[in-house]
PATIZA-732879 format. One line per field, with one value per residue (C-alpha): residue number from 1; residue in three letters; y, x, z. Coordinates in nm, 3 decimals, padded with zeros to 5 digits, always signed. Last residue first. Layout:
<recs>
resi (NUM:...)
resn (ala:...)
y (Y:...)
x (X:...)
z (Z:...)
</recs>
This chain:
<recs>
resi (407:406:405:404:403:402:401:400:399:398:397:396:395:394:393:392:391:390:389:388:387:386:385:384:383:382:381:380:379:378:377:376:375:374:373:372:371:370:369:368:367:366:365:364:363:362:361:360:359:358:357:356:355:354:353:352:351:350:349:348:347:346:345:344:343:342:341:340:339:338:337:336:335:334:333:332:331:330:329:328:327:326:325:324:323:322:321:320:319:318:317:316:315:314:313:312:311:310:309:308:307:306:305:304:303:302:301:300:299:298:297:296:295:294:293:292:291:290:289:288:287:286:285:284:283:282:281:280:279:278:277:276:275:274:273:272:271:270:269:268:267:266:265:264:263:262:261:260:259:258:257:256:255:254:253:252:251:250:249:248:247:246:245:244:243:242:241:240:239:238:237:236:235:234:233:232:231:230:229:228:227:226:225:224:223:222:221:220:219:218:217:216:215:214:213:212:211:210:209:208:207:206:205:204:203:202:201:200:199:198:197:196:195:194:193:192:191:190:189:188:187:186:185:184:183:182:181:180:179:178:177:176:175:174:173:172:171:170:169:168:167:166:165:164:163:162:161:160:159:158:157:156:155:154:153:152:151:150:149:148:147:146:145:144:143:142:141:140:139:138:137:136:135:134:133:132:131:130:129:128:127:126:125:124:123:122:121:120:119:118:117:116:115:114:113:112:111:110:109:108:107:106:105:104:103:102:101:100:99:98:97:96:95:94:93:92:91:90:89:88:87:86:85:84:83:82:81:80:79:78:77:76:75:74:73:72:71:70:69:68:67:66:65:64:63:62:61:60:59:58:57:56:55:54:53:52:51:50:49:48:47:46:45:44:43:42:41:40:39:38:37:36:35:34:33:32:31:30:29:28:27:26:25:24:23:22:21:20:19:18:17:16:15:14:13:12:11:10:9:8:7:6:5:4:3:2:1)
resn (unk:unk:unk:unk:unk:unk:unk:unk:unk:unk:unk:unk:unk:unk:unk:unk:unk:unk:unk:unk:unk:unk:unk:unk:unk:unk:unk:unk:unk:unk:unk:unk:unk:unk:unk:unk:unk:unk:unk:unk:unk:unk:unk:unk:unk:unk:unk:unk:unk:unk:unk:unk:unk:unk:unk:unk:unk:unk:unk:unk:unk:unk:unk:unk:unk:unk:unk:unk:unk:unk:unk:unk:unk:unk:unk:unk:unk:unk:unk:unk:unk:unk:unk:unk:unk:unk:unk:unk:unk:unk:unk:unk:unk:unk:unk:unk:unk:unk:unk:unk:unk:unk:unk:unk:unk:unk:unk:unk:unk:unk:unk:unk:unk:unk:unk:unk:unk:unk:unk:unk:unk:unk:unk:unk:unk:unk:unk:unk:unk:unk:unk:unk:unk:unk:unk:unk:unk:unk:unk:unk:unk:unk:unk:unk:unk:unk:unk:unk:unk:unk:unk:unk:unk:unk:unk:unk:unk:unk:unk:unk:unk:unk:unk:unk:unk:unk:unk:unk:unk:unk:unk:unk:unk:unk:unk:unk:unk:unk:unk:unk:unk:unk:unk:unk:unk:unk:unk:unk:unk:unk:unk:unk:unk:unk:unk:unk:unk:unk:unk:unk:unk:unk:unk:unk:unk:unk:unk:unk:unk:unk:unk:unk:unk:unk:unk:unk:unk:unk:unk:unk:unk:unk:unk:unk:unk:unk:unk:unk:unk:unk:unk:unk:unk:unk:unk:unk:unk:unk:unk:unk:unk:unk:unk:unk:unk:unk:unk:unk:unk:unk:unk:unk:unk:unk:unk:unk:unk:unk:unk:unk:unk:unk:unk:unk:unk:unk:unk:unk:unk:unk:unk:unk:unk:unk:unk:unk:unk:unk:unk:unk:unk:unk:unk:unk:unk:unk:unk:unk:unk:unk:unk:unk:unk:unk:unk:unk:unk:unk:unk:unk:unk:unk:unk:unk:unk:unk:unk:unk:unk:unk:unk:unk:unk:unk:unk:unk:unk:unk:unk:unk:unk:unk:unk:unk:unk:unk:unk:unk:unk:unk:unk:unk:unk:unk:unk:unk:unk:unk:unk:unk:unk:unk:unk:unk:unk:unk:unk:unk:unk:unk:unk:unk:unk:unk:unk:unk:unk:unk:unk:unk:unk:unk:unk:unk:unk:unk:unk:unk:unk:unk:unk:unk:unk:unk:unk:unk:unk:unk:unk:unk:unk:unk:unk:unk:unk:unk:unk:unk:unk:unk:unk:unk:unk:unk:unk:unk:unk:unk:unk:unk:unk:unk:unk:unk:unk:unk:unk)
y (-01.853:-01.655:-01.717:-01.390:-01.173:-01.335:-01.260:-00.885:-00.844:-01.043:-00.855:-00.521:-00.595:-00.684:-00.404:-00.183:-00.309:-00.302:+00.066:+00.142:-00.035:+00.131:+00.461:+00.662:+01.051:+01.217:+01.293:+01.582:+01.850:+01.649:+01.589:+01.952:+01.979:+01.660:+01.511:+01.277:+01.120:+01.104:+00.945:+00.632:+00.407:+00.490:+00.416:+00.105:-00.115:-00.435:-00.681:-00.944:-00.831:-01.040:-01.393:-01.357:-01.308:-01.538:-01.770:-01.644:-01.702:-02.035:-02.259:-02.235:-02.177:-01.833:-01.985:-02.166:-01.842:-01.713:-02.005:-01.976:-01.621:-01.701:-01.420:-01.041:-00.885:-00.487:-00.335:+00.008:+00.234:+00.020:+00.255:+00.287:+00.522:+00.660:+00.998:+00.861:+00.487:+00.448:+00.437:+00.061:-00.130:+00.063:-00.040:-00.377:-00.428:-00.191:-00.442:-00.733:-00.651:-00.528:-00.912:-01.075:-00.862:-01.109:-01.275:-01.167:-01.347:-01.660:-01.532:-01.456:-01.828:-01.951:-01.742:-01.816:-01.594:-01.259:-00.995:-00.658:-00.450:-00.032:+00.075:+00.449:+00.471:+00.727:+00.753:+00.630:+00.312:+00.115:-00.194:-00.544:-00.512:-00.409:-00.784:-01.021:-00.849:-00.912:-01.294:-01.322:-01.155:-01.367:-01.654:-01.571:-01.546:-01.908:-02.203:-01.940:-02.120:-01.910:-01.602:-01.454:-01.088:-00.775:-00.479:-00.177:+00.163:+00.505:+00.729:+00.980:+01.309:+01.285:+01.473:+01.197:+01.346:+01.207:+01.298:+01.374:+01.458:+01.650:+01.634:+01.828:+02.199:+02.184:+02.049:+01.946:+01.847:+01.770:+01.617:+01.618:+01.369:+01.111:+00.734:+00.485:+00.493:+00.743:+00.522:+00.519:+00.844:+01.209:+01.087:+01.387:+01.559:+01.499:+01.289:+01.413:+01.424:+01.383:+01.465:+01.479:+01.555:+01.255:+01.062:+01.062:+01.005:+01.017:+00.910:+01.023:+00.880:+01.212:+01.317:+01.661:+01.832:+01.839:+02.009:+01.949:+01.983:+02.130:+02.287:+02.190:+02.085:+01.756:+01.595:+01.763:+01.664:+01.352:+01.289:+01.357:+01.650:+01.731:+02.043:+01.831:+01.451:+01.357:+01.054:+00.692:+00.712:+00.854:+00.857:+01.214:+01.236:+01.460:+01.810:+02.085:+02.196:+02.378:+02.459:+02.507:+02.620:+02.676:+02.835:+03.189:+03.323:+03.184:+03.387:+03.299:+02.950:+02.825:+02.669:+02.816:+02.458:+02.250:+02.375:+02.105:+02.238:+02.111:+02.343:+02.286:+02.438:+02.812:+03.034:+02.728:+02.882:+02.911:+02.829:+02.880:+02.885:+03.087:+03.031:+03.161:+03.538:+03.672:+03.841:+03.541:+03.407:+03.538:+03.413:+03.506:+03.428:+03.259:+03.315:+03.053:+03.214:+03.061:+03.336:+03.484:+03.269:+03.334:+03.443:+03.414:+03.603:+03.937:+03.830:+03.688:+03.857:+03.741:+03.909:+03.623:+03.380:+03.232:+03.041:+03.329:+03.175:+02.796:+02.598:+02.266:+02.257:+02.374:+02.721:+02.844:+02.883:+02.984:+03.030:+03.221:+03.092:+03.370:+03.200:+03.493:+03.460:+03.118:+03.138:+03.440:+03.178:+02.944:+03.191:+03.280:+02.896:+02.896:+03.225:+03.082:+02.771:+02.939:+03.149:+02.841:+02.872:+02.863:+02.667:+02.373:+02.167:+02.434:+02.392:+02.273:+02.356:+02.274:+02.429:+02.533:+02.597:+02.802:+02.839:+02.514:+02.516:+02.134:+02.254:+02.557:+02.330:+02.013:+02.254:+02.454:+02.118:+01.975:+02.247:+02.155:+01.803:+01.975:+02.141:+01.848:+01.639:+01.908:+01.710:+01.412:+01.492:+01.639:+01.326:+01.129:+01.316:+01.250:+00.910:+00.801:+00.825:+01.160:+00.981:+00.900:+01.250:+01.385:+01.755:+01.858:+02.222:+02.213:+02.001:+01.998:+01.936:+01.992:+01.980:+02.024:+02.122:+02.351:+02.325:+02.555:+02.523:+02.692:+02.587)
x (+03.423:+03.041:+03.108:+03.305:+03.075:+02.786:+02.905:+02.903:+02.664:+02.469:+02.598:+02.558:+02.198:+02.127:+02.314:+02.149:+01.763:+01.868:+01.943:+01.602:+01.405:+01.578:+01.511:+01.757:+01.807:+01.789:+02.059:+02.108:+02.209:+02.446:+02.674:+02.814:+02.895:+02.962:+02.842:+02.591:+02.888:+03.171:+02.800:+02.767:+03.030:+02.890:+02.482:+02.584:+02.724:+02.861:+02.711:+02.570:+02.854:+03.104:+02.966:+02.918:+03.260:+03.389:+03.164:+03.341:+03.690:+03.630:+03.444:+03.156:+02.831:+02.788:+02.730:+02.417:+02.280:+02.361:+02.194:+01.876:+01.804:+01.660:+01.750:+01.642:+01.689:+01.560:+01.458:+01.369:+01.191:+00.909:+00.697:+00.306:+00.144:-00.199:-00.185:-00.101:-00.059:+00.267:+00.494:+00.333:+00.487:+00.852:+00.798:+00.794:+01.027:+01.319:+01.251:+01.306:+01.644:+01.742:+01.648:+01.840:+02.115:+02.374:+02.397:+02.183:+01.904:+02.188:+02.316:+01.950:+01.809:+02.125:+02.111:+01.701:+01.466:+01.277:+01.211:+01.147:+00.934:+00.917:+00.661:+00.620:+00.258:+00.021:-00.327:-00.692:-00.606:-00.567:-00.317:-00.443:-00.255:+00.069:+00.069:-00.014:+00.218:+00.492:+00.417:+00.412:+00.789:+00.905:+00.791:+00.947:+01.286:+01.267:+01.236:+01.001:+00.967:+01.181:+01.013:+00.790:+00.731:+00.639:+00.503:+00.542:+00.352:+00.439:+00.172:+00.123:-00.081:-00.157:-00.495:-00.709:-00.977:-01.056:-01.358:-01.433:-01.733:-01.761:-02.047:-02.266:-02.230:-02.137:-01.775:-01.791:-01.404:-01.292:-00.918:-00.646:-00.422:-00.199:-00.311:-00.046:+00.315:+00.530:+00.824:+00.904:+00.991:+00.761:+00.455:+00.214:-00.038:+00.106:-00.057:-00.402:-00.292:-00.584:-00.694:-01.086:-01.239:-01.381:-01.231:-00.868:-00.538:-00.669:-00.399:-00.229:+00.141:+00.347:+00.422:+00.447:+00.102:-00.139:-00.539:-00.679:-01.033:-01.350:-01.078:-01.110:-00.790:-00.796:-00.731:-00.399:-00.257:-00.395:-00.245:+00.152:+00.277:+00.638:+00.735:+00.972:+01.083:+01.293:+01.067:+01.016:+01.054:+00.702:+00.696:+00.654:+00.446:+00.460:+00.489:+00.296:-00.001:-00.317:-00.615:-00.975:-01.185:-01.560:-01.890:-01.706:-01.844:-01.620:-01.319:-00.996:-00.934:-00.542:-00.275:+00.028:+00.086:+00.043:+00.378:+00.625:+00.982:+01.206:+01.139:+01.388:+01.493:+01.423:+01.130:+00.859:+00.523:+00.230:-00.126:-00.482:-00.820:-01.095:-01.419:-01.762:-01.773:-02.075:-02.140:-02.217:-01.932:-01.611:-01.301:-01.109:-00.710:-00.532:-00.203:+00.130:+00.423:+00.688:+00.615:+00.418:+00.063:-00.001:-00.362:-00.448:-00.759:-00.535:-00.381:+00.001:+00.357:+00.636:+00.941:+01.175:+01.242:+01.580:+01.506:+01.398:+01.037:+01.073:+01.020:+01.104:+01.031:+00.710:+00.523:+00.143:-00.113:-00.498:-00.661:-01.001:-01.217:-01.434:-01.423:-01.196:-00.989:-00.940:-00.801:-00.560:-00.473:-00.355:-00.154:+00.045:+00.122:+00.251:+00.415:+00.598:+00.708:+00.803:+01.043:+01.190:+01.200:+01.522:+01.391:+01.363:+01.008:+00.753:+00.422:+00.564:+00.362:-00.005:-00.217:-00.613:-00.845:-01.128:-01.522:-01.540:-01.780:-01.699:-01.644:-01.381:-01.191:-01.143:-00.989:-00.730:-00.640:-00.605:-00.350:-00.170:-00.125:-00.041:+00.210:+00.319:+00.350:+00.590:+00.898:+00.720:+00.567:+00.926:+01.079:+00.847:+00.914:+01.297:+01.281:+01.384:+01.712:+01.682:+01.500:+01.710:+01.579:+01.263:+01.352:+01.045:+00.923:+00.583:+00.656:+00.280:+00.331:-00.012:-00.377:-00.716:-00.995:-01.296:-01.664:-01.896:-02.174:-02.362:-02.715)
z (-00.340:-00.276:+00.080:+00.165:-00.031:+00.112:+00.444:+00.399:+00.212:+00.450:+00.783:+00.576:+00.517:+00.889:+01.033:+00.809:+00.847:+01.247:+01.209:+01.008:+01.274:+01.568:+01.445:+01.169:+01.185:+00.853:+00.696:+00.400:+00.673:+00.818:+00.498:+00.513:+00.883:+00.937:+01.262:+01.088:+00.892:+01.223:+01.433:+01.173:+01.317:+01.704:+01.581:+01.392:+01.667:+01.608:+01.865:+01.625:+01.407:+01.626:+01.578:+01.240:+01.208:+01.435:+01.223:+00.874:+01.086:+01.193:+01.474:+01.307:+01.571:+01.367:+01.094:+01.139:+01.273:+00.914:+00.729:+01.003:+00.920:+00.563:+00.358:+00.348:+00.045:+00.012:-00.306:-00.328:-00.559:-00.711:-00.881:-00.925:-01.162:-01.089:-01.283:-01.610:-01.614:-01.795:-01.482:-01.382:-01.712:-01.728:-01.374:-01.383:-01.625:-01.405:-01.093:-01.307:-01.442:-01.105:-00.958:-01.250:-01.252:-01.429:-01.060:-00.837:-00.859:-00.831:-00.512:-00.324:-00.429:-00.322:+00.041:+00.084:+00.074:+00.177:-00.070:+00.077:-00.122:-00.107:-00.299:-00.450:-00.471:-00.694:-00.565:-00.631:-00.823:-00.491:-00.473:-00.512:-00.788:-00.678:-00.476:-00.756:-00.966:-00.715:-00.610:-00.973:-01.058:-00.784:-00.945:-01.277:-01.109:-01.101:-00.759:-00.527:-00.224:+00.000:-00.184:+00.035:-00.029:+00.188:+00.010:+00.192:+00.036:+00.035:-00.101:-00.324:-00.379:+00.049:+00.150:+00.283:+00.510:+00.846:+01.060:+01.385:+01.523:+01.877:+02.080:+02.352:+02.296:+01.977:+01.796:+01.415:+01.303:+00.948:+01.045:+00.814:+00.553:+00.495:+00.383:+00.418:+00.494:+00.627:+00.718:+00.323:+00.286:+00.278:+00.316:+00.282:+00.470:+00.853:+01.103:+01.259:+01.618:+01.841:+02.197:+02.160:+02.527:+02.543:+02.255:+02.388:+02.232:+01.817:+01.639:+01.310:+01.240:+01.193:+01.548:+01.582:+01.587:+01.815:+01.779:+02.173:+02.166:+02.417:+02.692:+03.046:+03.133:+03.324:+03.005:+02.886:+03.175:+03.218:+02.850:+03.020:+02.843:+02.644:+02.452:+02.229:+02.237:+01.969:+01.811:+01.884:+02.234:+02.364:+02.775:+02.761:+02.510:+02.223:+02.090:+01.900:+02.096:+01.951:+02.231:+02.180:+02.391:+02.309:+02.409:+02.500:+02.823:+03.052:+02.990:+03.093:+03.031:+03.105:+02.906:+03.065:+03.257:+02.989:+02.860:+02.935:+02.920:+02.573:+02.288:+02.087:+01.697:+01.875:+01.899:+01.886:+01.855:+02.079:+02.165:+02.236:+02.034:+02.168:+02.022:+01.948:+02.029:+01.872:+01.535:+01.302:+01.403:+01.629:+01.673:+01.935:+01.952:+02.246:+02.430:+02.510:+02.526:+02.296:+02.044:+01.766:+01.721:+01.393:+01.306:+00.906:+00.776:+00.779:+00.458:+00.527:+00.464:+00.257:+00.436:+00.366:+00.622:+00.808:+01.129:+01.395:+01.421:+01.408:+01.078:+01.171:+01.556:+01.536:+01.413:+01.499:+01.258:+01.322:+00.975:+00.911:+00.626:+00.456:+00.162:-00.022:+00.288:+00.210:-00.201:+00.030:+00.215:-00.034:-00.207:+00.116:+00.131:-00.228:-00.158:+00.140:-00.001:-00.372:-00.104:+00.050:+00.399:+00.575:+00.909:+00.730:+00.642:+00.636:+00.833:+01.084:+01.346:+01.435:+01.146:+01.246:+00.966:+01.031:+01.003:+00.772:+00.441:+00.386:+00.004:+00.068:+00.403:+00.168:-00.153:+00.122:+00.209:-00.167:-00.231:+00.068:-00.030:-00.357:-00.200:+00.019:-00.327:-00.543:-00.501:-00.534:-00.916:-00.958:-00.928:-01.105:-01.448:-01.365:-01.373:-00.953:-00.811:-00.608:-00.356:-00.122:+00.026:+00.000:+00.000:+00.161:+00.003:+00.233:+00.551:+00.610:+00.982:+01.101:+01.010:+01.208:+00.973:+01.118:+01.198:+01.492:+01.688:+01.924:+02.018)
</recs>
């Protein structure tokens, strides 16, 4: 019975800028700077002791399309450490890193299998002697790749035990992310290959159990969207099953920590709703937490005042930083009062409800557009959803109001 093993990752982002996060101590800084490398590190280290046959990477395995040179050497590096194992590595490029962005000439062992262009073709890989798999795909050319490609995904020889095809994009009908290279699932489905390796979208999901249609996430969080655990896929396929299981890569991890203070009466409360919280934390992994406090618009004025809720924030983590390699740090704070004290507001017949009135249709997308269509500024934005654009209008609404109120 044939059989064969292999890791499915994608979207490493290796060199990722993490930006907003430039504030942190400086020692933590570089730990995240150099997170999707040792993400990537810890890859290479999962495929060695699971004894895979290859490693397949589903775009973006850079973050920009000017690759960092200490990117491609680190990645290089890595797959020479495979070659030595005998691990062949099938690679194909995304959106991010596309194949005329800007690239030194660092070249790859002959273990590693890029797929070149936009056409889709396959590679053979061979064990033990015999022809065991063919595993198909393509690379993004340009930034966009915006027909549907299911179409030039097609079997050609019958005598190989498995198909395996690699696929960076996303659903048609997704509309949380830019939409590249898009496919309907039945498509995908109807085609008779043994596994479908994505990449793309950086939330892992498996699509389909039967055949497997899974996108493993990427390997690191890179902002605080990108929560949880971040890692690959160890995948067993023979002639009658296909196991699947995931492998935590990430060096850190993003966390959310949601706290209610409406019936906190000191400071001191908060600051035990808080401990409580990190503790029940993991030990396993780094976190950078992002908490959002929610009370009400006193409690929020008189934290403020004299720095109160800063003061607290910087105690707390001159406490959590000291704990070697699993240090936790709170790097943003977010306030979020009571919505009925604004909505009671807005029924004023006065300027401050006027106000209130009019922000509920102020829209943040057209004042932001001048900033993301600077030439300079653009390339250090990254595009906001519909969750990060309501946090905004919310927080400048209260800022905002508060401001007006405090006299």
């Amino acid at each position: 019975m044939s059989r064969i093993s292999f890791i499915h990752a994608a979207d490493l982002h290796l060199d990722s800028p993490f930006k907003g996060l430039s504030d942190l101590p400086e020692q933590l800084f570089d730990t995240v700077q150099n997170s999707t490398f040792q993400a990537f590190d810890r890859l290479v280290r999962a495929a060695i002791d699971y004894r895979v046959d290859f490693v397949l990477l589903a775009g973006d395995i850079f973050d920009q399309e000017s690759r960092s040179l200490k990117a491609q050497i680190h990645l290089r590096d890595g797959f020479k450490i495979l070659k030595q194992h005998h691990i062949d590595v099938y690679l194909s490029f995304g959106n991010h890193d596309y194949v005329t962005g800007t690239k030194l000439p660092v070249s790859f062992p002959s273990n590693v299998h890029v797929f070149p262009t936009e056409q889709v073709r396959s590679y053979i890989y061979s064990k033990d002697d015999k022809e065991t798999a063919a595993i198909y795909g393509f690379s993004y050319e340009q930034r966009a790749v915006t027909e549907n490609k299911t179409n030039e995904y097609l079997i050609t020889r019958d005598d190989i035990p498995f198909h395996i095809a690699m696929l960076h994009g996303s659903l048609q009908s997704n509309t949380e992310h830019d939409v590249y290279a898009p496919f309907q699932l039945s498509e995908l489905t109807s085609k008779p290959f043994d596994y479908w390796a994505l990449g793309h979208i950086h939330q892992r999901n498996v699509l389909k159990q039967e055949p497997p249609v899974v996108y493993p996430g990427n390997v690191q969080g890179r902002h605080r969207n990108e929560t949880g655990e971040k890692g690959c896929y160890y995948v067993q396929l023979s002639e009658h099953e296909a196991k699947l299981s995931f492998i935590p890569l990430q060096s850190i991890q993003f966390s959310k920590l949601e706290i209610n203070g409406l019936e906190c009466v000191h400071i001191f409360d908060v600051e035990n709703q808080l401990n409580e919280m990190i503790a029940k934390l993991t030990d396993d992994t780094p976190y950078l937490i992002d908490v959002t406090l929610t009370c009400n618009a006193a409690s929020a004025e008189e934290w403020k005042q004299d720095n109160q809720l800063e003061e607290l924030i910087e105690l707390i983590n001159e406490r959590l930083i000291h704990r070697h390699h699993h240090w936790k740090y709170i790097y943003r704070l977010s306030l979020s009062t009571k919505k009925q004290s604004i909505a009671s507001l807005e029924k004023g017949d006065h300027f401050i409800g006027e106000l209130a009135r009019t922000m509920e249709y102020f829209s943040v997308e057209q004042n932001i557009n001048e900033l993301y269509r600077h030439r300079q500024a653009s390339r250090y934005l990254e595009s906001l959803d519909m969750d990060e654009i309501e946090v905004v209008k919310q927080e400048a609404q209260e800022m905002l109001l508060h401001a007006l109120l405090k006299s």
